[in-house]
Biotite code that builds the C-alpha atoms (Angstrom):
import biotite.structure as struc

atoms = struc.array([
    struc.Atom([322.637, 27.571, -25.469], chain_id="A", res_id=1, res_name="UNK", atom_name="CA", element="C"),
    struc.Atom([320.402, 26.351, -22.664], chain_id="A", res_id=2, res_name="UNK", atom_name="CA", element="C"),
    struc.Atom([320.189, 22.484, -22.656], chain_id="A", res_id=3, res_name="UNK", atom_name="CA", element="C"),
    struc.Atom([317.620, 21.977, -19.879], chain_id="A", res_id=4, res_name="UNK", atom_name="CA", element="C"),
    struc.Atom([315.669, 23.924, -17.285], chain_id="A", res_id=5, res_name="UNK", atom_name="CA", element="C"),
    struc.Atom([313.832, 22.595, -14.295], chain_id="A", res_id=6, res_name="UNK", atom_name="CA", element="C"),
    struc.Atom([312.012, 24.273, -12.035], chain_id="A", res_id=7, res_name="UNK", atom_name="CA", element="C"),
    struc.Atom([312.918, 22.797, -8.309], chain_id="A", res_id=8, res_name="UNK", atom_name="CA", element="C"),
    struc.Atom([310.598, 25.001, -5.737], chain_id="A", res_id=9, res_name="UNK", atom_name="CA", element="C"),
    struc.Atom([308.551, 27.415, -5.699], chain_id="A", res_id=10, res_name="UNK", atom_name="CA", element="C"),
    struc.Atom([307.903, 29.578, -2.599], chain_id="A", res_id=11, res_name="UNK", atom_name="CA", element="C"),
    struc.Atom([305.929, 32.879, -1.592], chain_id="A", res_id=12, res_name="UNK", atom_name="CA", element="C"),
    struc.Atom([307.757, 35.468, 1.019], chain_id="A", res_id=13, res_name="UNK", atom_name="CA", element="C"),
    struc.Atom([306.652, 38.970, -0.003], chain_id="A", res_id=14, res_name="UNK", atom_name="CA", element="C"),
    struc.Atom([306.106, 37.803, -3.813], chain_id="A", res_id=15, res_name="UNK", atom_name="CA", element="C"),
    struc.Atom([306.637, 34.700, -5.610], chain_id="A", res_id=16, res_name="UNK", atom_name="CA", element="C"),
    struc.Atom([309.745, 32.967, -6.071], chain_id="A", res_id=17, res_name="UNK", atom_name="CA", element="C"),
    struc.Atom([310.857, 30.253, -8.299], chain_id="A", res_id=18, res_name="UNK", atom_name="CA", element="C"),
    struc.Atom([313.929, 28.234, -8.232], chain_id="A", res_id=19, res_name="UNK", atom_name="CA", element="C"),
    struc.Atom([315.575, 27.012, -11.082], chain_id="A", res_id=20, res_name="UNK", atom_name="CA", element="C"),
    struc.Atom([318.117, 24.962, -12.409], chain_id="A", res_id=21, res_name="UNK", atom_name="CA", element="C"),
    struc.Atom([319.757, 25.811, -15.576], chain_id="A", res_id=22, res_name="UNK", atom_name="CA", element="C"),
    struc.Atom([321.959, 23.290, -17.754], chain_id="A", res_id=23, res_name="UNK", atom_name="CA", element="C"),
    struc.Atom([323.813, 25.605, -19.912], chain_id="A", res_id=24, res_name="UNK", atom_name="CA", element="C"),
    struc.Atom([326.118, 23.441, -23.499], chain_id="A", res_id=25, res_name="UNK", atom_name="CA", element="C"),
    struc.Atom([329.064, 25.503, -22.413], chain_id="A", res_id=26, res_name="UNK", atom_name="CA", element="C"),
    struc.Atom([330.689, 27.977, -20.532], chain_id="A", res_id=27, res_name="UNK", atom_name="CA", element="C"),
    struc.Atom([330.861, 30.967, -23.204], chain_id="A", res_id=28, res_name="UNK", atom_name="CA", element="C"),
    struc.Atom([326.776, 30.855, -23.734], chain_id="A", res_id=29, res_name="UNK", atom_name="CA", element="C"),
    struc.Atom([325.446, 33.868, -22.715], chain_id="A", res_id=30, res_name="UNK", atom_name="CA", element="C"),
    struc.Atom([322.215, 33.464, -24.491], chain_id="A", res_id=31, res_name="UNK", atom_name="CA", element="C"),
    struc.Atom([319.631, 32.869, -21.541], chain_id="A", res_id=32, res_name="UNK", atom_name="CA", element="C"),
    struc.Atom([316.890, 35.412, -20.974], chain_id="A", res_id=33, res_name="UNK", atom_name="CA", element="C"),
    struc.Atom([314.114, 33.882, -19.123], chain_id="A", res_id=34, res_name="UNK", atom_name="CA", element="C"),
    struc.Atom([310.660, 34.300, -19.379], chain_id="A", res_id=35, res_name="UNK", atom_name="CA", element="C"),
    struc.Atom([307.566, 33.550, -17.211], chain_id="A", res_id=36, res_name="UNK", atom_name="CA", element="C"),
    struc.Atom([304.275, 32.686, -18.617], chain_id="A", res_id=37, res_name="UNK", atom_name="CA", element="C"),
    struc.Atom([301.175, 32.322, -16.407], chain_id="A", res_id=38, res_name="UNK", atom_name="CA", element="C"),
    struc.Atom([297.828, 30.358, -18.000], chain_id="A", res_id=39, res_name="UNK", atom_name="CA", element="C"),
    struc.Atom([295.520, 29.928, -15.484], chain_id="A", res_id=40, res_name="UNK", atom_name="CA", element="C"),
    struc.Atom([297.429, 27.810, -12.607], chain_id="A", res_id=41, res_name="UNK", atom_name="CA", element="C"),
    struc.Atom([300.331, 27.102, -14.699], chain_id="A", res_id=42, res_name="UNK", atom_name="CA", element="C"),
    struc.Atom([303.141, 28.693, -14.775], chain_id="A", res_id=43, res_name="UNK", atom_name="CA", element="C"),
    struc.Atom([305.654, 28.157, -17.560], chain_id="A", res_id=44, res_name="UNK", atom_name="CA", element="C"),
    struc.Atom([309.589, 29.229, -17.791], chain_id="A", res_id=45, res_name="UNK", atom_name="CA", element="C"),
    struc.Atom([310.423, 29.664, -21.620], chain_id="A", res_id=46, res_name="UNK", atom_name="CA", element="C"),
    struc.Atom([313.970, 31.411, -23.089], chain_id="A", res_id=47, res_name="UNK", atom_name="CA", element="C"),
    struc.Atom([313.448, 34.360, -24.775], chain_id="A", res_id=48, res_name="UNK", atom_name="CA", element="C"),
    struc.Atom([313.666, 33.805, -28.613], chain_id="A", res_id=49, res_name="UNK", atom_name="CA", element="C"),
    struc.Atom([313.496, 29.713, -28.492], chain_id="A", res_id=50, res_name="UNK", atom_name="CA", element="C"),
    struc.Atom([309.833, 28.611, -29.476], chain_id="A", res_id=51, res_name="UNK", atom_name="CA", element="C"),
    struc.Atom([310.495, 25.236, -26.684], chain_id="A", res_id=52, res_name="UNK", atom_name="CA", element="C"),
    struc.Atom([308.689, 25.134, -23.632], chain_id="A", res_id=53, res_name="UNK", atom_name="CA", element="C"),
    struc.Atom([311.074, 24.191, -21.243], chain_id="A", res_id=54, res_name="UNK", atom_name="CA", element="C"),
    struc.Atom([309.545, 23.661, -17.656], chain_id="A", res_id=55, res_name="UNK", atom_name="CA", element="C"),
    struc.Atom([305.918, 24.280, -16.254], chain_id="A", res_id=56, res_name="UNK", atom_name="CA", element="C"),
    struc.Atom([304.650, 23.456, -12.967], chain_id="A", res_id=57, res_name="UNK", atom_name="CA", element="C"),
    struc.Atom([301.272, 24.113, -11.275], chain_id="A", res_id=58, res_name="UNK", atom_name="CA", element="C"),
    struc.Atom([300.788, 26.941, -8.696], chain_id="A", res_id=59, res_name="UNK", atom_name="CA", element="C"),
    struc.Atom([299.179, 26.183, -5.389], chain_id="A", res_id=60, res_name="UNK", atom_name="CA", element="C"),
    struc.Atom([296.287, 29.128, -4.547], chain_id="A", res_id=61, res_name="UNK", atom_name="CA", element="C"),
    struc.Atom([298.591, 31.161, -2.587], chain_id="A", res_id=62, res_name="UNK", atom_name="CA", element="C"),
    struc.Atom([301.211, 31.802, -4.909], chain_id="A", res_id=63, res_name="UNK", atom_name="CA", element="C"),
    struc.Atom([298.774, 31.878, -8.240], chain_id="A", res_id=64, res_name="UNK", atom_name="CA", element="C"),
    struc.Atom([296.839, 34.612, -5.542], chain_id="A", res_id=65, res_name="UNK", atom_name="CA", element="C"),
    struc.Atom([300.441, 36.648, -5.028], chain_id="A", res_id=66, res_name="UNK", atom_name="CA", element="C"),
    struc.Atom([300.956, 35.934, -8.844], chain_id="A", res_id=67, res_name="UNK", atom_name="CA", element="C"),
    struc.Atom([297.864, 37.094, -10.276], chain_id="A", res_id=68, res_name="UNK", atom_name="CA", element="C"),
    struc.Atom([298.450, 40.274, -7.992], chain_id="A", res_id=69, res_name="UNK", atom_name="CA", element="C"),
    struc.Atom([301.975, 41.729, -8.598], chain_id="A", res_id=70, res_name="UNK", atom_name="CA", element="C"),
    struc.Atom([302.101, 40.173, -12.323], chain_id="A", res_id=71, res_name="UNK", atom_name="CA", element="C"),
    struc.Atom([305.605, 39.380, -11.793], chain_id="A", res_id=72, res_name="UNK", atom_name="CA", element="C"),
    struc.Atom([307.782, 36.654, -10.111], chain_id="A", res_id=73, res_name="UNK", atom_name="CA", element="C"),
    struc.Atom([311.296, 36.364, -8.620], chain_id="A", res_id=74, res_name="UNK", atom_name="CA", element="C"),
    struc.Atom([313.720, 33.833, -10.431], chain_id="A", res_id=75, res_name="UNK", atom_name="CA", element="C"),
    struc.Atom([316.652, 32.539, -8.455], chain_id="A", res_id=76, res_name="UNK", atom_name="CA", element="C"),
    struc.Atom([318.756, 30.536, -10.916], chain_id="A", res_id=77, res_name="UNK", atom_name="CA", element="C"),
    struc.Atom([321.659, 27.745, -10.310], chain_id="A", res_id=78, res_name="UNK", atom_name="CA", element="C"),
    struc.Atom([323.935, 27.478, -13.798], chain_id="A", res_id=79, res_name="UNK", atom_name="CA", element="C"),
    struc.Atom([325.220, 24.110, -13.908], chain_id="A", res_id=80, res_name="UNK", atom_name="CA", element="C"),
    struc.Atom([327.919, 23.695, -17.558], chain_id="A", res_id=81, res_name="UNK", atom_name="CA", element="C"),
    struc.Atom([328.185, 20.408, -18.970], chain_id="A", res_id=82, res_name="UNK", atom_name="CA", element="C"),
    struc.Atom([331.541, 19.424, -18.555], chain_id="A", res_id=83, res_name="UNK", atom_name="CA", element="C"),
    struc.Atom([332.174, 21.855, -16.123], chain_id="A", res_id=84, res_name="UNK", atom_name="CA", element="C"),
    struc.Atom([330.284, 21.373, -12.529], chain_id="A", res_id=85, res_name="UNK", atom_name="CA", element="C"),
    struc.Atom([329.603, 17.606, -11.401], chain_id="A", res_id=86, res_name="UNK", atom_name="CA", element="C"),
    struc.Atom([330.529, 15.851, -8.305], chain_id="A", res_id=87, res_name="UNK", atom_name="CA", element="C"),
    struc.Atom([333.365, 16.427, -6.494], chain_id="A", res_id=88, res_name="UNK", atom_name="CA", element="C"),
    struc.Atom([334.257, 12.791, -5.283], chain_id="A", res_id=89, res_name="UNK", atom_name="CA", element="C"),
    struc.Atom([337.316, 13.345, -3.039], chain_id="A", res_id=90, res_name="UNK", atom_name="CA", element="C"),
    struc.Atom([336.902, 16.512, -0.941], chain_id="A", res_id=91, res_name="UNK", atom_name="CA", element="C"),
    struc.Atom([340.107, 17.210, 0.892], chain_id="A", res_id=92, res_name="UNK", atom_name="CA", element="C"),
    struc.Atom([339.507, 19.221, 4.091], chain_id="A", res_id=93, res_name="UNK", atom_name="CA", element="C"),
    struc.Atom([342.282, 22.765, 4.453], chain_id="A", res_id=94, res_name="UNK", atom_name="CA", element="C"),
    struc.Atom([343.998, 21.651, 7.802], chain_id="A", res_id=95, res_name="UNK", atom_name="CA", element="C"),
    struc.Atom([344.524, 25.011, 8.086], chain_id="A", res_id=96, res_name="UNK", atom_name="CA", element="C"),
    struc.Atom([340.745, 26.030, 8.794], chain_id="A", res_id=97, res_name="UNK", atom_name="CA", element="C"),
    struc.Atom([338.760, 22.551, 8.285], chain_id="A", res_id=98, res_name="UNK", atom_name="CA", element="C"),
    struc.Atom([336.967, 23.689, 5.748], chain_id="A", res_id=99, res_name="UNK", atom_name="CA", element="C"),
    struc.Atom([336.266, 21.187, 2.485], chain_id="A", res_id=100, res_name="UNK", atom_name="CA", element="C"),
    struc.Atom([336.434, 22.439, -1.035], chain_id="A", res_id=101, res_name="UNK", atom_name="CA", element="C"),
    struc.Atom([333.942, 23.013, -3.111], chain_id="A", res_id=102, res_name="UNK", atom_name="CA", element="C"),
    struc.Atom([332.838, 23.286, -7.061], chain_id="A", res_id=103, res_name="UNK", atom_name="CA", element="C"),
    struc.Atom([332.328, 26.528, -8.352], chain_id="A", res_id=104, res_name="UNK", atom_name="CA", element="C"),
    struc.Atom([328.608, 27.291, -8.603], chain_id="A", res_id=105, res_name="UNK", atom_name="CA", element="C"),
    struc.Atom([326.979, 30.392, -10.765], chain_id="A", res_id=106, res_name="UNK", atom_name="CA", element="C"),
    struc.Atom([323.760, 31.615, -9.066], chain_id="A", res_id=107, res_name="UNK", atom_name="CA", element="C"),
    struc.Atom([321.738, 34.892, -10.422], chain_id="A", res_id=108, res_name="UNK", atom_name="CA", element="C"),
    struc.Atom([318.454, 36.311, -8.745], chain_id="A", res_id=109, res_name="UNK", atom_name="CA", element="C"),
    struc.Atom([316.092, 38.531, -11.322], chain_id="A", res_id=110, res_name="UNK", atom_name="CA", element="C"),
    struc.Atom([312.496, 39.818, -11.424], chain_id="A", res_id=111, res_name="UNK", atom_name="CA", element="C"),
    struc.Atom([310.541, 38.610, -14.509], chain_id="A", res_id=112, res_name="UNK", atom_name="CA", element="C"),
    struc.Atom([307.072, 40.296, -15.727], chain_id="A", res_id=113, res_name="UNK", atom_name="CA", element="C"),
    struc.Atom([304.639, 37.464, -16.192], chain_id="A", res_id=114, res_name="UNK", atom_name="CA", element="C"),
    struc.Atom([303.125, 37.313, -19.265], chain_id="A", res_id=115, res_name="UNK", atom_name="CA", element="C"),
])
């Protein structure tokens, strides 16, 4: 189940897009289907089939403009697992190409109707 969501930008290119950050209880939930909801400025991010509200944020005119014209918005989402992603403390460099390690990371890009 999704334990938080927080919205951390939100940009116009060709349409608008909205960043998120997703804390998911564990690694086998699958059950996040996000949904945009746009009153007035306001735009809110809600999971489909959970009554809570779980981030809003205000649009400036240029997005609620590109908003209010294609009636849909771009969600790029970072998955963060309790338990499973959080800071890597020691980060060992490969001598054999100087590159550090890093945490795994689940990103996913959709289109959502606004509603």
């Amino acid at each position: 189940m999704v334990s938080s969501i927080d919205i951390t930008k939100i940009g116009v290119k060709d349409k608008v897009v909205i960043d998120l950050k997703v804390g998911m209880d564990s690694p086998d939930d699958y059950q996040f289907q996000p949904r945009a909801h746009l009153d007035g400025n306001i735009v809110r991010i809600t999971n489909e089939g959970y009554a809570d509200e779980f981030t809003s944020m205000e649009l400036e005119d240029e997005a609620l403009e590109a908003a209010e014209r294609d009636r849909f918005v771009e969600l790029r989402i970072k998955f963060e697992v309790k338990g499973m992603h959080g800071k890597l403390n020691h980060i060992h460099p490969n001598p054999k190409d100087g590159k550090g390690k890093k945490l795994a990371t689940s990103n996913w890009k959709t289109v959502v109707p606004l509603l």
